[in-house]
matplotlib code that plots the C-alpha trace (Angstrom):
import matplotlib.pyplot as plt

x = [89.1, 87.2, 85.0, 84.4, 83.1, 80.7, 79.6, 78.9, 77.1, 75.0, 74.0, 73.2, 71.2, 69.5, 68.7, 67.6, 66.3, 68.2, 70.2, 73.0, 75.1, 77.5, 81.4, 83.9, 84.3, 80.8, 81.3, 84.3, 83.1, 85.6, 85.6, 86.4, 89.7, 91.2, 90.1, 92.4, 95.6, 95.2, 95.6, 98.3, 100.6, 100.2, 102.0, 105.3, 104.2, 104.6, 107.8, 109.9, 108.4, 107.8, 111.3, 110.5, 108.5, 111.2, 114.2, 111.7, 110.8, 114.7, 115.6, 113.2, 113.7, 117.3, 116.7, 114.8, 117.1, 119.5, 117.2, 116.6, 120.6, 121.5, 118.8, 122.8, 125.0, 124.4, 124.4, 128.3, 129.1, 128.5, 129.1, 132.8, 133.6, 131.8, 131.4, 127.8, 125.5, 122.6, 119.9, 122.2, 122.3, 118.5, 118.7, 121.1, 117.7, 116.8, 118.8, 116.6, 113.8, 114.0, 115.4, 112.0, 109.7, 111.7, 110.8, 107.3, 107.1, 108.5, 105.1, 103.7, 106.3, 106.3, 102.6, 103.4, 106.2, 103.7, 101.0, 104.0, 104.5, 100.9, 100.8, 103.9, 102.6, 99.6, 101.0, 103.3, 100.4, 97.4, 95.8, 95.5, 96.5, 99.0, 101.4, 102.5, 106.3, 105.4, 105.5, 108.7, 110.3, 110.6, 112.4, 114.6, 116.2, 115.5, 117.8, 121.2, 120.6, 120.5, 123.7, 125.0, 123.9, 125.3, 128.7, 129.0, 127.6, 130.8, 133.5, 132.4, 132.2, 135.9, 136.4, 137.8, 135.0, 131.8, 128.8, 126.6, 128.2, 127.2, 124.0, 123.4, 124.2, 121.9, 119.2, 120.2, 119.7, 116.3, 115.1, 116.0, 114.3, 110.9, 111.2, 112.5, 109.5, 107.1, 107.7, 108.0, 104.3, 102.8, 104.0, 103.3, 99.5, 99.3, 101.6, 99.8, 96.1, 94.2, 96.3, 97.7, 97.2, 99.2, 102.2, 102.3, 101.8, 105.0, 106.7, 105.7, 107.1, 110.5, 110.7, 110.0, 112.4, 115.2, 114.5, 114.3, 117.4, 119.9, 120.1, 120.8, 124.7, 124.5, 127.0, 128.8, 129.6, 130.4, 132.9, 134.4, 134.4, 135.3, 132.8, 133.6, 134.2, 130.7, 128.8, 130.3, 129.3, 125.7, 126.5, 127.8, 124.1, 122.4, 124.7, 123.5, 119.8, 120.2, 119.4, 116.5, 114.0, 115.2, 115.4, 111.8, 110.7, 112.6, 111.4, 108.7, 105.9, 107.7, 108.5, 104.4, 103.3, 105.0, 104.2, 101.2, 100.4, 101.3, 99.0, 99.7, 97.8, 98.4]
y = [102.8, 103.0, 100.4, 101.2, 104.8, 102.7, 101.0, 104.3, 105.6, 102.9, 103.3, 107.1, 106.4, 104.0, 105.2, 109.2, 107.9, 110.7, 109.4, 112.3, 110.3, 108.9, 107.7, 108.7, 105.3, 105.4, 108.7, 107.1, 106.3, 103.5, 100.2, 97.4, 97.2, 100.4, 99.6, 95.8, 97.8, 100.9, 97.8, 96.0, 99.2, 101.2, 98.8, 99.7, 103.3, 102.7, 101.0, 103.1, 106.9, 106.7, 106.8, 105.5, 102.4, 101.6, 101.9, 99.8, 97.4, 96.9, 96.2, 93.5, 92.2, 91.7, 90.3, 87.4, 87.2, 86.4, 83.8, 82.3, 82.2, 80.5, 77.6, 76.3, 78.1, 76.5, 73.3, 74.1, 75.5, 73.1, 70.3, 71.7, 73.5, 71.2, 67.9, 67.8, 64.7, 65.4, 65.3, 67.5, 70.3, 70.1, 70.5, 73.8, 76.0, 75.7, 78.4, 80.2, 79.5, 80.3, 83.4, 83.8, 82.9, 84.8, 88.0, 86.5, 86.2, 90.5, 91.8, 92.3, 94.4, 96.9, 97.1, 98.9, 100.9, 101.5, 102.6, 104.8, 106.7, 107.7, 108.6, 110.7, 112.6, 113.5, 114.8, 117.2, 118.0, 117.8, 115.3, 111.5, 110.0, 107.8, 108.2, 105.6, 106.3, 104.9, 101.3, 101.1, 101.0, 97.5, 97.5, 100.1, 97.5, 94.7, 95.9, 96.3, 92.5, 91.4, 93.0, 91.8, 88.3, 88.2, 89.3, 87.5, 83.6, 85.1, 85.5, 82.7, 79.4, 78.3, 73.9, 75.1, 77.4, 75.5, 74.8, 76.5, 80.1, 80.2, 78.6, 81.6, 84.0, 82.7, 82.9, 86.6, 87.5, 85.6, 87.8, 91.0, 89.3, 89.0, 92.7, 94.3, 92.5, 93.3, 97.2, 97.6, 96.0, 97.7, 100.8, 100.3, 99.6, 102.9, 105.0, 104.7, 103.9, 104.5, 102.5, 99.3, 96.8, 98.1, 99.3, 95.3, 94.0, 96.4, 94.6, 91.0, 91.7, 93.1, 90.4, 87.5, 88.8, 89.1, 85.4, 84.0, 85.7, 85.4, 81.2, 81.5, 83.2, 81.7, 79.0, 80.1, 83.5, 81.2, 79.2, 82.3, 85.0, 82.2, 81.4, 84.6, 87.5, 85.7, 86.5, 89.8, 91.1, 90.1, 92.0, 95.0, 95.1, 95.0, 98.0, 100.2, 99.9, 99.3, 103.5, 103.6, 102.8, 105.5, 107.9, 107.4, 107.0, 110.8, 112.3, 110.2, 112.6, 115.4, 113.0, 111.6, 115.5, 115.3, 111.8, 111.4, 108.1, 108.7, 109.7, 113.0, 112.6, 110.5]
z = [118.3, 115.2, 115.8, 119.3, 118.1, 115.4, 118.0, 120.3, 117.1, 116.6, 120.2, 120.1, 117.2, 118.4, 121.9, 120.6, 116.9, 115.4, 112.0, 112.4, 114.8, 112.6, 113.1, 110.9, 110.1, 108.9, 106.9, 104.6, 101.3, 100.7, 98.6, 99.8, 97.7, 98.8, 102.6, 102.0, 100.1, 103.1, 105.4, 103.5, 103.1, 106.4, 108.1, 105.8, 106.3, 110.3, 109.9, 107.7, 108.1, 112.3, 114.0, 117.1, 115.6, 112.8, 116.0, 118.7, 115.6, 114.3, 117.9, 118.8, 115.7, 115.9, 119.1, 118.0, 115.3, 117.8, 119.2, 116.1, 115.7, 119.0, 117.6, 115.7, 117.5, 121.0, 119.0, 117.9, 121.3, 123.8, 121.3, 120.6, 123.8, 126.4, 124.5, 124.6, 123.2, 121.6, 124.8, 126.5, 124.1, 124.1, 127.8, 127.6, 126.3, 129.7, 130.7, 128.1, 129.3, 132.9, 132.1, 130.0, 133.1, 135.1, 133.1, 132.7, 136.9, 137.0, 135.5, 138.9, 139.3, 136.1, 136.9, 140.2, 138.4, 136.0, 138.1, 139.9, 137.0, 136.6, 140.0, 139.8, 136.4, 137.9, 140.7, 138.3, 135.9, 137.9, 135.6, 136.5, 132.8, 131.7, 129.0, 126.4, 127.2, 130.3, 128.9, 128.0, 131.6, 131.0, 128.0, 129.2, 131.9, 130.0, 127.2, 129.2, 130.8, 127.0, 126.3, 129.8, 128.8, 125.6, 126.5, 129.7, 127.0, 124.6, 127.0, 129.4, 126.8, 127.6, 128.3, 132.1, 132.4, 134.0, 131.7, 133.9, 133.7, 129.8, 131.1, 133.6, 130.9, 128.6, 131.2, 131.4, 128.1, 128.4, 131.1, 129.3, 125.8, 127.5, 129.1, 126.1, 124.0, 126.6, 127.1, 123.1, 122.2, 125.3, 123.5, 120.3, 121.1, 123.3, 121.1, 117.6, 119.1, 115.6, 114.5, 117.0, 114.3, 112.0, 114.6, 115.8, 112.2, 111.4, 114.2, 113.3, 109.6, 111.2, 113.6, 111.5, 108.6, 111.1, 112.8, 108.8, 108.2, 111.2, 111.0, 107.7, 108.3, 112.2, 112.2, 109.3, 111.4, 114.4, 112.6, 110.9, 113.6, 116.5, 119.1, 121.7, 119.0, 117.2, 120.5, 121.0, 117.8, 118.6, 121.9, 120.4, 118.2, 120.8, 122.4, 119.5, 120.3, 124.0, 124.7, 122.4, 125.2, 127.1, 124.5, 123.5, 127.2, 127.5, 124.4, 123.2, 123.4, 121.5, 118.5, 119.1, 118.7, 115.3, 113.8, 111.1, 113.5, 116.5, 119.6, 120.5, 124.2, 126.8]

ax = plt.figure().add_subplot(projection="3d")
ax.plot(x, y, z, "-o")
ax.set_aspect("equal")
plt.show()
């Protein structure tokens, strides 16, 4: 947004000749220094003083955690439980990853639900605008399949139980990663337009921390805790955060009229 009103500036200056067009980001008499350390420590700012971008960042972040994780874990499981070789265990992501295009292949559909919900807020307040709360319908579903997926891989992972009921769950979760991720970047960006970079930089430091961090205690937990109740606490994480999106979709704009970063109009 800044740049885009230099840019407008630059344009009214040049079309009328007048100098007093100016942007604000023109106006800032600001080194270069403190412009690099604004940039380096807004991001924490976003993360740890906005509610709804430190709750939206913790829970995409401990779902790619739990990505990272099953990188081991599905190694031990269907080694141990279903006496996988090593090209088959390769071939289990699979799961994974059509659950993944199969969130992918949805968009066309939260488009129309997005455009709905323009639609039905203009017909309740007369104005034809959007709202950033509006993005997070996808991660609002998407969040329940990941805990559906998650406890239906813990509970399912049994030698007389198929291979392809874990595999099914997997794809689950998969579908509600890509949703969840989708609705909570969408947001971010709309949410905290001054300042997007900094909302998704936030959410990149969150997310890779967690995805470091979770393969480092993954199969240790899975040996320990046993291969269902392992899953199930993941599950039970993801229970926490599940109503986030909602909450935020529900009260977002009140807690936006509030925050130093936030957007306060749609």
């Amino acid at each position: 947004m800044p740049v885009v009103l230099r840019k407008r500036a630059r344009k009214l200056r040049k079309e009328t000749g007048e100098e007093r067009w100016k942007a604000p980001i023109e106006i800032l008499d600001r080194s270069v220094t403190m412009t690099v350390l604004r940039s380096l420590y807004r991001p924490f700012l976003l993360l740890f003083l906005d509610p709804m971008c430190f709750n939206l960042c913790l829970f995409s972040s401990i779902l790619l955690g739990i990505l990272y994780l099953f990188f081991g874990a599905f190694h031990l499981v269907f080694t141990e439980v279903y006496g996988f070789d090593l090209h088959r265990v390769g071939l289990s992501f699979v799961g994974l990853l059509t659950g993944m295009i199969m969130g992918i292949g949805s968009d066309p559909f939260w488009q129309r639900n997005y455009r709905r919900l323009i639609r039905k807020n203009e017909h309740k307040t007369g104005e034809l605008k959007s709202e950033p709360e509006f993005r997070l319908a996808p991660a609002i579903v998407g969040s329940w399949f990941c805990v559906a997926g998650l406890f239906w891989f813990g509970w399912s992972i049994y030698p007389h139980v198929h291979w392809i009921v874990p595999e099914l769950a997997i794809a689950v979760f998969g579908f509600g990663l890509i949703l969840v991720f989708s609705g909570v970047f969408t947001f971010l960006v709309e949410a905290f337009p001054l300042y997007a970079a900094s909302a998704l930089a936030a959410n990149s430091f969150a997310r890779s921390s967690f995805a470091g961090a979770f393969p480092l205690f993954g199969v240790q937990m899975y040996r320990k805790l046993g291969f269902h109740w392992a899953t199930t606490l993941l599950a039970f994480l993801c229970l926490v955060m599940a109503p986030f999106p909602y909450v935020f979709f529900i009260y977002g704009k009140r807690l936006r009229a509030r925050s130093r970063f936030g957007a306060r109009k749609g």
